[in-house]
C-alpha positions in Angstrom: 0.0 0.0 0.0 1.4 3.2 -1.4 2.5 5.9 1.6 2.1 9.2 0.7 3.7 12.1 2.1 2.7 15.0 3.2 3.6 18.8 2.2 5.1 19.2 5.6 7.0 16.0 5.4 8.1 16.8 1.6 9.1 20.6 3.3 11.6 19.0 5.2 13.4 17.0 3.1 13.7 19.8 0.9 15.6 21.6 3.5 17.4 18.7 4.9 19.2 18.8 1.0 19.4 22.2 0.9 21.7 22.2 4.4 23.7 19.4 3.1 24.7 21.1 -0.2 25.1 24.7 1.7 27.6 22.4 4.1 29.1 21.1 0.9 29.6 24.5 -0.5 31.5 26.0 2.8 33.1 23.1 3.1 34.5 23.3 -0.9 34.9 27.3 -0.6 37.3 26.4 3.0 39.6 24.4 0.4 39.8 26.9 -2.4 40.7 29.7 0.5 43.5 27.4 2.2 44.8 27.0 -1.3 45.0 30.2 -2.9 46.4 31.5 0.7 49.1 28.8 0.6 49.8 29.9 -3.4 50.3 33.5 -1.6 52.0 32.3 0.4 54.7 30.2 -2.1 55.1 32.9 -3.9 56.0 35.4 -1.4 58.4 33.2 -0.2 59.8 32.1 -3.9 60.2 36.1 -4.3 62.3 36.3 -1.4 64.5 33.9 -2.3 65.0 35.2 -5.6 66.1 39.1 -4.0 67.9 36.8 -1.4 69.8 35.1 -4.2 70.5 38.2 -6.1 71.4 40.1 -3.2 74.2 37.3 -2.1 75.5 36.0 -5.5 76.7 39.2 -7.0 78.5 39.3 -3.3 79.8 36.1 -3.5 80.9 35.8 -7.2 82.0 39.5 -8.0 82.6 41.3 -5.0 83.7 38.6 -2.2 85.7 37.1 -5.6 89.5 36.9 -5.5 90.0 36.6 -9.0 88.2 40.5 -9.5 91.4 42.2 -7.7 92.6 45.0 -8.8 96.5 43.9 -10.1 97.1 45.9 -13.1 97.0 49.7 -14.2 97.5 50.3 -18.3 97.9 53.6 -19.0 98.1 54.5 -22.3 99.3 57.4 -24.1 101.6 58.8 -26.4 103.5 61.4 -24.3 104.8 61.4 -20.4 102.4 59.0 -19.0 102.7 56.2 -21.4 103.7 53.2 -19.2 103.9 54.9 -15.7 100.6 53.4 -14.1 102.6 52.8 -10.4 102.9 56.7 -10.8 100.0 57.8 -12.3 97.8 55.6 -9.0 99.9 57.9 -6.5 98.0 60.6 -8.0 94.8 59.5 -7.6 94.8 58.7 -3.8 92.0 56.4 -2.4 90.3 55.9 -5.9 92.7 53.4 -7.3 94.5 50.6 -4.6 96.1 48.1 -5.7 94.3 44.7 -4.5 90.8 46.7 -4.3 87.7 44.8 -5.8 87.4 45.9 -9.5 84.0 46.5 -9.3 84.1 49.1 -6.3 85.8 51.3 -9.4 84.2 54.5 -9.7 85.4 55.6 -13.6 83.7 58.6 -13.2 85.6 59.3 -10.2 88.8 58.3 -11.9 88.7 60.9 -14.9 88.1 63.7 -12.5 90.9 62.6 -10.6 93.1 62.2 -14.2 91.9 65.4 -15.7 93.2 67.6 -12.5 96.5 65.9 -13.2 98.1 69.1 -14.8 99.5 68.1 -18.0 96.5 65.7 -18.7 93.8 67.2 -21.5 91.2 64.6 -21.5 91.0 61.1 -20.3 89.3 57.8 -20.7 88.8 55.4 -18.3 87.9 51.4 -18.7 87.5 48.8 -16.2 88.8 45.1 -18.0 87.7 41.9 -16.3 89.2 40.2 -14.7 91.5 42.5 -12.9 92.7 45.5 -14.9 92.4 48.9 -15.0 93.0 50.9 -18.5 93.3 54.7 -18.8 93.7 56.4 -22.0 95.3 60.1 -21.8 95.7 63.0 -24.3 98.3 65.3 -23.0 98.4 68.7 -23.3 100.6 70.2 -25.8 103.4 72.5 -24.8 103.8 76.4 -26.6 106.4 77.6 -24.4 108.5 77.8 -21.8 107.0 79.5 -18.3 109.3 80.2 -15.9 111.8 78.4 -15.0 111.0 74.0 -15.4 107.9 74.9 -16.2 106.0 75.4 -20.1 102.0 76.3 -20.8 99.7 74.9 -23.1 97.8 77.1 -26.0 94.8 77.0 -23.4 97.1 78.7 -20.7 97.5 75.7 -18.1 100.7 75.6 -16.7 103.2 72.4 -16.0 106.1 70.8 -15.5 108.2 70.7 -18.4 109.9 67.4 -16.9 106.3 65.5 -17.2 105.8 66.4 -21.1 107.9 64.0 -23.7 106.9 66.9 -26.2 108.7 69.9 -24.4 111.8 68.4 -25.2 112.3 70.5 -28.4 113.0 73.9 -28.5 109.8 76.3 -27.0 109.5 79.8 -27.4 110.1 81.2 -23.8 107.7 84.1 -22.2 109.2 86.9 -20.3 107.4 87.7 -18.0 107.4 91.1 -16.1 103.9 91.7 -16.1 102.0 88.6 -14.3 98.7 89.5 -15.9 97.1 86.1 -17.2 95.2 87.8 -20.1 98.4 88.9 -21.4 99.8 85.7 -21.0 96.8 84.1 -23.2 97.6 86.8 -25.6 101.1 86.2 -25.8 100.3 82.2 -26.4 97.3 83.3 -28.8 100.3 85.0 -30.8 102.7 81.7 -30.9 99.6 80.0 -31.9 99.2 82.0 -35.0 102.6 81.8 -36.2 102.9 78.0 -35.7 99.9 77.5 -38.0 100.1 80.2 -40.9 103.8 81.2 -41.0 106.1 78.5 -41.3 109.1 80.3 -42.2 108.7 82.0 -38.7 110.0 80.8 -35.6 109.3 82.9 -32.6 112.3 82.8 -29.9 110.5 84.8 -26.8 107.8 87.1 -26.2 108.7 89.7 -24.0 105.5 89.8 -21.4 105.4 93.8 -19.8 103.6 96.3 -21.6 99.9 96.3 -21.4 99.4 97.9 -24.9 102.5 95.7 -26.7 104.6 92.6 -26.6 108.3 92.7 -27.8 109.3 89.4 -29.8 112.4 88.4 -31.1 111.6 85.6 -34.0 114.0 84.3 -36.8 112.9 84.3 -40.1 114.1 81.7 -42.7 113.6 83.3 -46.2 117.3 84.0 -47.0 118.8 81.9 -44.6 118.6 82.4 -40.5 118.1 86.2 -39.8 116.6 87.6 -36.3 114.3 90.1 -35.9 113.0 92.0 -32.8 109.2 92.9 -33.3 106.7 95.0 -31.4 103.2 93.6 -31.2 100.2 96.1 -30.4 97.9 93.6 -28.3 94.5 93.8 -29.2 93.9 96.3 -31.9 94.4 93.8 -34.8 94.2 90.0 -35.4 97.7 88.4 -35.8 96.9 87.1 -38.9 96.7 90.4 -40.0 100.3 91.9 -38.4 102.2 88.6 -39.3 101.2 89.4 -42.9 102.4 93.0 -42.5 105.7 91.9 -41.0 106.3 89.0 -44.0 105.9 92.0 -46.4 108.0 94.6 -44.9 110.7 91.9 -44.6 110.5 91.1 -48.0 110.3 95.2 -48.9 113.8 95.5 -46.9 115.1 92.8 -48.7 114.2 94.5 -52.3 115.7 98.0 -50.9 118.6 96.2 -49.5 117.7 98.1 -46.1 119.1 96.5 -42.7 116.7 97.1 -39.9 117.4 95.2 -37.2 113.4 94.9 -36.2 109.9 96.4 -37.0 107.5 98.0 -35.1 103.6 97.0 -35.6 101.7 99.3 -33.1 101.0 101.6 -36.8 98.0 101.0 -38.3 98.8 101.8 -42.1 102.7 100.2 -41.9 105.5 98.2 -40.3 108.0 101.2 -39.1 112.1 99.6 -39.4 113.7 99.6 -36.6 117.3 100.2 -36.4 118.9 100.2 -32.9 
């Protein structure tokens, strides 16, 4: 015989499901939670030991490494400093030590360091793995002699003439009775011009003590060696200009058969002989 149930009955087993699948759900959301938290959790800790690792490897293998000591300092260059690394690092104090870790380095440092050596122009520095250290130098150029054991480039830095291979040869010397540097840039500004347009011109010494003129004794080498003693008026024209004036009165005297001993620029229109 066939039992029917009632609404109330049917009610109640509706519900009973409906807890067990609600149970079912929590209980499957619980798991998902505890998982993804765990996958957090991995992945912090996977990041840390990646930063950990990166933080202590480059330790270990460059700067706790042995074979990156610094050993060797090539300095290259085509003057003075060619060669002399041992004396070029006691210039630079604490930035280069010999045995140092290569990477501790600073290049930058370095060229400021190279570049306030006096006879140095421009540098460039290099680090070479696994323990080297390379500096190319330009040296400055000498244009005369200043004082005494010392010569200035055409830029007006003063060195010693004992740390430039290139001061070896003959340099026109400044006199110097007037200290006043924009006179001496003049006076090098003059050398200048006669190195590069007058070849048969070789100044001896510029006599540095008249604001308004220099006085330079120069050979010329047209008909054979002859010295000259010149006056220079400083600023009013480009040398260009006056060592054209003086090429053409020499060659005037030479036509008249005149013997001046000198000439004297400071005249606008005309070089004036000079004969005592």
């Amino acid at each position: 015989m066939a039992v029917k149930k009632t609404s109330k009955e049917k009610s109640s087993g509706k519900e009973t499901k409906n807890a067990g699948s609600k149970a079912e759900t929590g209980s499957n959301h619980s798991v998902r939670k505890f998982f993804i938290t765990l996958l957090i959790l991995l992945i912090i800790a996977f990041c840390v030991l990646v930063v950990w690792l990166l933080c202590i490897i480059p330790g270990k293998l460059m700067y706790e490494n042995p074979r990156f000591k610094l050993k060797h300092v090539d300095v290259r260059s085509t003057g003075y400093w060619n060669g002399k690394g041992d004396v070029l690092v006691s210039r630079l104090g604490s930035e280069v030590v010999s045995g140092m870790n290569i990477f501790r380095l600073n290049v930058g440092n370095i060229r400021k360091k190279l570049l306030e050596v006096p006879n140095v122009e421009d540098a460039e520095v290099q680090v070479v793995l696994p323990d080297m250290l390379v500096c190319n130098i330009r040296e400055r150029i000498p244009r005369a002699e200043f004082g005494r054991g010392a010569v200035i480039d055409e830029h007006g830095v003063i060195f010693r003439r004992s740390e430039s291979s290139a001061a070896n040869r003959t340099l026109p010397r400044l006199i110097i009775n007037n200290p006043d540097k924009k006179l001496q840039k003049e006076a090098i500004s003059l050398i200048m011009t006669a190195t590069r347009e007058c070849q048969n011109i070789i100044i001896d010494s510029i006599k540095i003590d008249s604001p308004y003129h220099f006085e330079v004794n120069l050979q010329t080498m047209y008909r054979g060696d002859q010295r000259w003693r010149v006056l220079f008026p400083i600023g009013s024209e480009s040398y260009s200009i006056l060592f054209n004036k003086l090429q053409n009165a020499i060659l005037h005297t030479y036509l008249k058969r005149d013997n001046p001993i000198g000439f004297d620029l400071r005249f606008k229109t005309y070089a004036t002989p000079i004969y005592k």
